[in-house]
Backbone bond lengths (Angstrom), bond angles and torsions (degrees), N, CA, C in turn:
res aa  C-N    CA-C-N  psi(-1)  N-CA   C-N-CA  omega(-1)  CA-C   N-CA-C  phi
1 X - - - 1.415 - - 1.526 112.25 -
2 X 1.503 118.17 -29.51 1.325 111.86 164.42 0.903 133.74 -62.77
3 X 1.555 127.32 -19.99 0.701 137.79 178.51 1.790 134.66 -62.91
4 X 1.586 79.91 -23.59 1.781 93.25 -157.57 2.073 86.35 -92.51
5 X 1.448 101.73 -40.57 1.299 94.99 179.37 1.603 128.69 -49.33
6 X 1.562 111.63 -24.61 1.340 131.32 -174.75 1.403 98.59 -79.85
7 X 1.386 124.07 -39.38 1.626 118.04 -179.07 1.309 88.88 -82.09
8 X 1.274 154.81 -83.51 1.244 138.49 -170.30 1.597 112.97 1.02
9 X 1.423 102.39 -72.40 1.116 125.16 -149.78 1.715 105.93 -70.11
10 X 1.344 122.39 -29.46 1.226 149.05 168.51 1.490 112.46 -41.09
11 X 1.898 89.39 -62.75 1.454 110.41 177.80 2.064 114.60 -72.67
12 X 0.581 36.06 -22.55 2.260 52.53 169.82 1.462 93.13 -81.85
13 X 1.206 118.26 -84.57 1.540 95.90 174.58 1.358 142.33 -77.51
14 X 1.079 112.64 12.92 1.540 119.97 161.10 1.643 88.40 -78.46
15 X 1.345 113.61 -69.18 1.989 94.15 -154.91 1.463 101.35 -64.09
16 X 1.141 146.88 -29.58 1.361 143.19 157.06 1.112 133.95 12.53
17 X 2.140 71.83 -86.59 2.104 102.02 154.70 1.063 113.00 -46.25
18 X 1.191 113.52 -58.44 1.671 102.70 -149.96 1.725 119.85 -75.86
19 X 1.848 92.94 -7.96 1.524 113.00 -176.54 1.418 93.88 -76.36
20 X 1.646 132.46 -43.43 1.127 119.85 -169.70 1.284 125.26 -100.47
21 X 1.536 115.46 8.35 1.327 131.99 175.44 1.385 88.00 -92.94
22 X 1.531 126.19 -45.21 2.124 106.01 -174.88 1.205 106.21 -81.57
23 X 1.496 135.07 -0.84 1.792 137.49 157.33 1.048 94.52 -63.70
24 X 1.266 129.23 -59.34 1.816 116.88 -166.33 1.269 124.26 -63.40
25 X 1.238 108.80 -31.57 1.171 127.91 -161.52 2.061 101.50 -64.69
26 X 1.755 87.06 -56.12 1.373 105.69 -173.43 1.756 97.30 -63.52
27 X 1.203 128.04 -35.22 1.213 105.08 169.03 1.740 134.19 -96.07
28 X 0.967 84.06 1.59 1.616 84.81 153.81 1.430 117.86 -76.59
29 X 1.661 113.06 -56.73 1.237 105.18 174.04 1.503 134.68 -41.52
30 X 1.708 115.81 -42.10 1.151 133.79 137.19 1.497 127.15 -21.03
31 X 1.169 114.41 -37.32 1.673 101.84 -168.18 1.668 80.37 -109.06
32 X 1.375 138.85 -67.31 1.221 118.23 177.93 1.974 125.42 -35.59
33 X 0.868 113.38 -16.73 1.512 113.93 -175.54 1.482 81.03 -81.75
34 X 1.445 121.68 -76.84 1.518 134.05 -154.59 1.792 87.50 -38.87
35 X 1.060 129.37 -26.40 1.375 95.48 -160.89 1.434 115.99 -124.44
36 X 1.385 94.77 14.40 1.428 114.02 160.26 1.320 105.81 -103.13
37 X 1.083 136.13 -3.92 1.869 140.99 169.12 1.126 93.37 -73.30
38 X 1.626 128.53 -38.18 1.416 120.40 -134.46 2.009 90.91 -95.06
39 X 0.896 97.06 -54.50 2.200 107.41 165.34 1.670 93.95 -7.82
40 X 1.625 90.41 114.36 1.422 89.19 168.89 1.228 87.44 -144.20
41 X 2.028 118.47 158.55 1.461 120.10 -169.57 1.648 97.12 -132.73
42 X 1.216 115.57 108.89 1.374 91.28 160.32 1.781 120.74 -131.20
43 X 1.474 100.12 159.46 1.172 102.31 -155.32 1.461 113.29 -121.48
44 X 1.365 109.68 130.41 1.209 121.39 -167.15 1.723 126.26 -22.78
45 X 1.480 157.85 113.63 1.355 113.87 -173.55 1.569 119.07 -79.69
46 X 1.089 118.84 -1.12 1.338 141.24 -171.05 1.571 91.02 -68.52
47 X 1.074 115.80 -69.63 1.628 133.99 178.33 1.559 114.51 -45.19
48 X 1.149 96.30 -53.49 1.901 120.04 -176.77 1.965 94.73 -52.96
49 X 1.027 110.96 -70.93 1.397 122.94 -172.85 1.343 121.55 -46.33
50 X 1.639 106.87 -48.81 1.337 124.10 151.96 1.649 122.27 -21.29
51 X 1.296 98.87 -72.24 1.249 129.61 -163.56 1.591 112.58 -67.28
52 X 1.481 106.38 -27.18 1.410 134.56 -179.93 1.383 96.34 -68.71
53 X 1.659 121.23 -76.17 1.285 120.89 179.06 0.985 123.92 -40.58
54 X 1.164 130.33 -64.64 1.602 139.82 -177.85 1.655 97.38 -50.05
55 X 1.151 141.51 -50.11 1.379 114.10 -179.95 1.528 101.47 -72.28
56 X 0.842 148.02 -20.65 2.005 152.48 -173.06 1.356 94.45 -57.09
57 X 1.737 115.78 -48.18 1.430 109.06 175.33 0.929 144.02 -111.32
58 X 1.350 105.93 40.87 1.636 123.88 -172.13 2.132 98.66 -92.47
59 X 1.075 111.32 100.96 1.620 102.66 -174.95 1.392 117.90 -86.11
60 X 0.898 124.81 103.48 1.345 126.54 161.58 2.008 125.52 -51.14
61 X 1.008 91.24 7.17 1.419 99.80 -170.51 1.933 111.15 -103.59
62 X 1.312 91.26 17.57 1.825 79.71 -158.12 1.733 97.35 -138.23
63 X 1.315 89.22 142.24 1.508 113.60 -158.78 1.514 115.79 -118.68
64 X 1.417 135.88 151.00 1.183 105.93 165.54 2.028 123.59 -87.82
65 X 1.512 95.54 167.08 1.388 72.12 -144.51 2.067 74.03 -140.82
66 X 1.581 82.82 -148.92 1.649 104.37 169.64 1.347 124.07 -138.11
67 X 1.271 119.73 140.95 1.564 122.68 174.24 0.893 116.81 -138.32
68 X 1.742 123.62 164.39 1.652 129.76 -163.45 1.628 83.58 -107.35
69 X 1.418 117.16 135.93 1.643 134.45 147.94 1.515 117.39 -93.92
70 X 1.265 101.02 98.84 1.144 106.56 179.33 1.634 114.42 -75.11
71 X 1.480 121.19 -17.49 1.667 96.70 -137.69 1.899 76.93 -174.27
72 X 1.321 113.88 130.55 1.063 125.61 -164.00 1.600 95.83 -152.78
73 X 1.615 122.04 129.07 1.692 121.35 167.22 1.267 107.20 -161.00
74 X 0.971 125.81 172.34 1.735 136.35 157.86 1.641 101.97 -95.54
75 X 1.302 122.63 -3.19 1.374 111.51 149.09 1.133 151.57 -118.89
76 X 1.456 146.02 92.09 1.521 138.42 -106.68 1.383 92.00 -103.88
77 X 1.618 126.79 29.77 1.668 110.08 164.24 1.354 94.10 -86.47
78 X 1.756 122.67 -49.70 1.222 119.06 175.83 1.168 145.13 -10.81
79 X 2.071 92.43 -73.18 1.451 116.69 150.03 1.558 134.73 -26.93
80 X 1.512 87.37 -45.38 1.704 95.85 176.39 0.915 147.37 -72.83
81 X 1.915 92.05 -24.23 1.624 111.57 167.31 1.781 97.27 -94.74
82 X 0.753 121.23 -19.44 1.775 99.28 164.86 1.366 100.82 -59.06
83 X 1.115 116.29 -79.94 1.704 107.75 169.42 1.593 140.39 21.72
84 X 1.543 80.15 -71.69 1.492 106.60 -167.77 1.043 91.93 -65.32
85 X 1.635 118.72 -77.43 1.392 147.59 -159.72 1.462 103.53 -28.06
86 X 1.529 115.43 -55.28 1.670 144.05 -168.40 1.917 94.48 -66.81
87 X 1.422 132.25 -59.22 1.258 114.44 167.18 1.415 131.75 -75.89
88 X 1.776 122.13 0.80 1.096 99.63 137.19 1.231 142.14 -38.20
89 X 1.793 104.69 -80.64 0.737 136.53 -177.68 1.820 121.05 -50.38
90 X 1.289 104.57 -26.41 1.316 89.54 -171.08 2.182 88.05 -140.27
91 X 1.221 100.26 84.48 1.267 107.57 -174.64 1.973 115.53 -58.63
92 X 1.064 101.54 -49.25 1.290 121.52 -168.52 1.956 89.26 -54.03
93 X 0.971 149.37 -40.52 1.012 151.59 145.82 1.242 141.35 -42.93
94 X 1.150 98.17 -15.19 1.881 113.30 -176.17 1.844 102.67 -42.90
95 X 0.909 126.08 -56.42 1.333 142.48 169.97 1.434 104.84 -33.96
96 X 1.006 118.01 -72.15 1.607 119.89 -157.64 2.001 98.98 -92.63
97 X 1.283 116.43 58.81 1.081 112.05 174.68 1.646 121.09 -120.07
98 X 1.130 154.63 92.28 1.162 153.78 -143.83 1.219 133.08 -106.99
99 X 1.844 144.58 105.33 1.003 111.45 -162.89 1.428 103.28 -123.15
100 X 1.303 114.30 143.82 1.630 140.93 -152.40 1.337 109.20 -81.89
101 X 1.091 146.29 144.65 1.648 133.77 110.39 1.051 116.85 -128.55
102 X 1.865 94.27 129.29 1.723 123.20 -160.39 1.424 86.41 -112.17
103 X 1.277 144.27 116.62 1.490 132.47 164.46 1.255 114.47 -55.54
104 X 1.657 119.21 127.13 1.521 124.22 5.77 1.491 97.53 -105.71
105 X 1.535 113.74 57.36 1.708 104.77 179.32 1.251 112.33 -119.12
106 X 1.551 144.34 128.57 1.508 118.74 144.44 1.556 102.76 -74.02
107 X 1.434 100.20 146.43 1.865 113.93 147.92 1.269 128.56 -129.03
108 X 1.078 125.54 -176.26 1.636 137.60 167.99 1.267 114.79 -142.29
109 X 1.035 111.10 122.78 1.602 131.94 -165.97 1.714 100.82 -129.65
110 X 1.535 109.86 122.31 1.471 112.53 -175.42 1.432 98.50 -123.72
111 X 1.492 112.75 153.55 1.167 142.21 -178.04 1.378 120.93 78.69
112 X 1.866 115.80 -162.68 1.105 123.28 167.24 1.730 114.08 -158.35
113 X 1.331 85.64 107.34 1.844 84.14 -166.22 1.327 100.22 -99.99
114 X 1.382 120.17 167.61 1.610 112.91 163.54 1.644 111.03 -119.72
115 X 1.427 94.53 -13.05 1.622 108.80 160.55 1.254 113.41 -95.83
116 X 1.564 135.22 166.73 1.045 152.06 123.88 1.540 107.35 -24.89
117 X 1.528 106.33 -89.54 1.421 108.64 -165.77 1.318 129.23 -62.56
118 X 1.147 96.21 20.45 1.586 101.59 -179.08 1.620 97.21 -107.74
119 X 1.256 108.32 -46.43 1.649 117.02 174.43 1.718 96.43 -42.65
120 X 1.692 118.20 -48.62 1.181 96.03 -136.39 2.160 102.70 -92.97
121 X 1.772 84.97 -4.37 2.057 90.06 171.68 1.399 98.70 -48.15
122 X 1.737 126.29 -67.93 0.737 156.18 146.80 1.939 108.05 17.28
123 X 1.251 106.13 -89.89 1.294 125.58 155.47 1.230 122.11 -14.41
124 X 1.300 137.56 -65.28 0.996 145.68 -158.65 1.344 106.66 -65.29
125 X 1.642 108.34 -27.63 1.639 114.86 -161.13 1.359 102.44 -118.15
126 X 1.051 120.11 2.42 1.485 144.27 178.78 2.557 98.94 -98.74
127 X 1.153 111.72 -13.71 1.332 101.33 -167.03 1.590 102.36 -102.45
128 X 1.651 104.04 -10.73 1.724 113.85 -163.47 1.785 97.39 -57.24
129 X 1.755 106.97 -42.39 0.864 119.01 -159.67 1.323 131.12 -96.90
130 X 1.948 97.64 -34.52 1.541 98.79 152.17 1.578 99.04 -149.14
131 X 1.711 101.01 118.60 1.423 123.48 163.05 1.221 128.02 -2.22
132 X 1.292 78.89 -67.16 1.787 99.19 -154.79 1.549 111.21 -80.88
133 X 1.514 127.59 -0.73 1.154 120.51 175.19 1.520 136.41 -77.56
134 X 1.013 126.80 171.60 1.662 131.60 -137.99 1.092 123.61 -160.43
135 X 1.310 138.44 110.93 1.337 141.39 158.21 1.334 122.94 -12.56
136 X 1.409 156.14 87.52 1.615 119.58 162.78 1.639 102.49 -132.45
137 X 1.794 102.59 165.00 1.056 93.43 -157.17 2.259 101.07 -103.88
138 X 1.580 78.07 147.22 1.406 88.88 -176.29 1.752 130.32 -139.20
139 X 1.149 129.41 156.29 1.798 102.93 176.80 1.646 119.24 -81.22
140 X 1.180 118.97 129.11 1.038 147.12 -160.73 1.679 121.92 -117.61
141 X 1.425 145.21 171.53 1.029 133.47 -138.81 1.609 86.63 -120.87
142 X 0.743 86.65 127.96 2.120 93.79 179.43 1.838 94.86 -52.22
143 X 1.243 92.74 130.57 1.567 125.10 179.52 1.506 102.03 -77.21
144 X 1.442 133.23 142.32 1.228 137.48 156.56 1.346 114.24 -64.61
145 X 2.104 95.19 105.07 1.625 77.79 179.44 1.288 117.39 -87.59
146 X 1.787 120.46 11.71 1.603 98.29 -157.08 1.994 107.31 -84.05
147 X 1.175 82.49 162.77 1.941 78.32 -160.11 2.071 70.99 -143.50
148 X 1.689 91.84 155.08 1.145 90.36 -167.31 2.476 90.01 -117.34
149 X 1.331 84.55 130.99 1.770 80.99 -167.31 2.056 106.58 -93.38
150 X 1.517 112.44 131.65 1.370 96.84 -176.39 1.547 102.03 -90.33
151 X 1.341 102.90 160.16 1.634 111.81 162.12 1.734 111.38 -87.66
């Protein structure tokens, strides 16, 4: 009969343990949750906005390409009247006209070719007016390629 009392008693404290090893357990888990609930992040809006813009101008639309430099100075009134001069003269372009500053340069760089030789039709009628201009290559705004083909 003593015997059985000693396993009894065994078994009493075995589930005991194991009652107060799955209390702990459950409260550990408990205080680790609580304090991963509690994690809060906040983020600057100064930063946020930032961060906003800069992807706003990330373009997916732009390729490298070619452009005419018309007009190169360290003084950007110059530049400006190349400018001008260049959307007179070549209206249909007014759009695609660009003006630079490369330290210590302003420029103006017109169009958007994805060829060379298209830059350089371009060119030819682009030199009547100013000489000194030049092909170079740069990224540029993706060209409409759709073209409509007849049968």
């Amino acid at each position: 009969m003593s015997l059985v009392l000693v396993v009894v008693e065994k078994n009493t404290r075995n589930a005991m343990g194991k009652t107060l090893k799955n209390l702990m357990l459950c409260i550990l888990a408990t205080v680790t949750y609580e304090a991963q609930a509690q994690v809060t992040v906040d983020i600057d809006q100064s930063i946020e906005r930032k961060l906003t813009m800069k992807n706003a101008q990330i373009d997916t639309n732009i390729i490298s390409g070619f452009r005419i430099q018309i007009a190169f100075d360290s003084d950007g009134g110059v530049t400006s009247k190349a400018s001008n001069k260049f959307k007179s003269k070549f209206p249909e372009y007014s759009d695609r006209v660009y003006n630079l500053y490369q330290q210590p340069s302003y420029k103006v760089r017109v169009g958007d070719f994805a060829r060379e030789i298209e830059a350089q039709s371009l060119l030819a009628e682009v030199r009547e007016y100013f000489p000194n201009a030049f092909i170079v290559k740069d990224y540029i705004r993706t060209p409409n390629w759709s073209t409509k083909y007849e049968d």
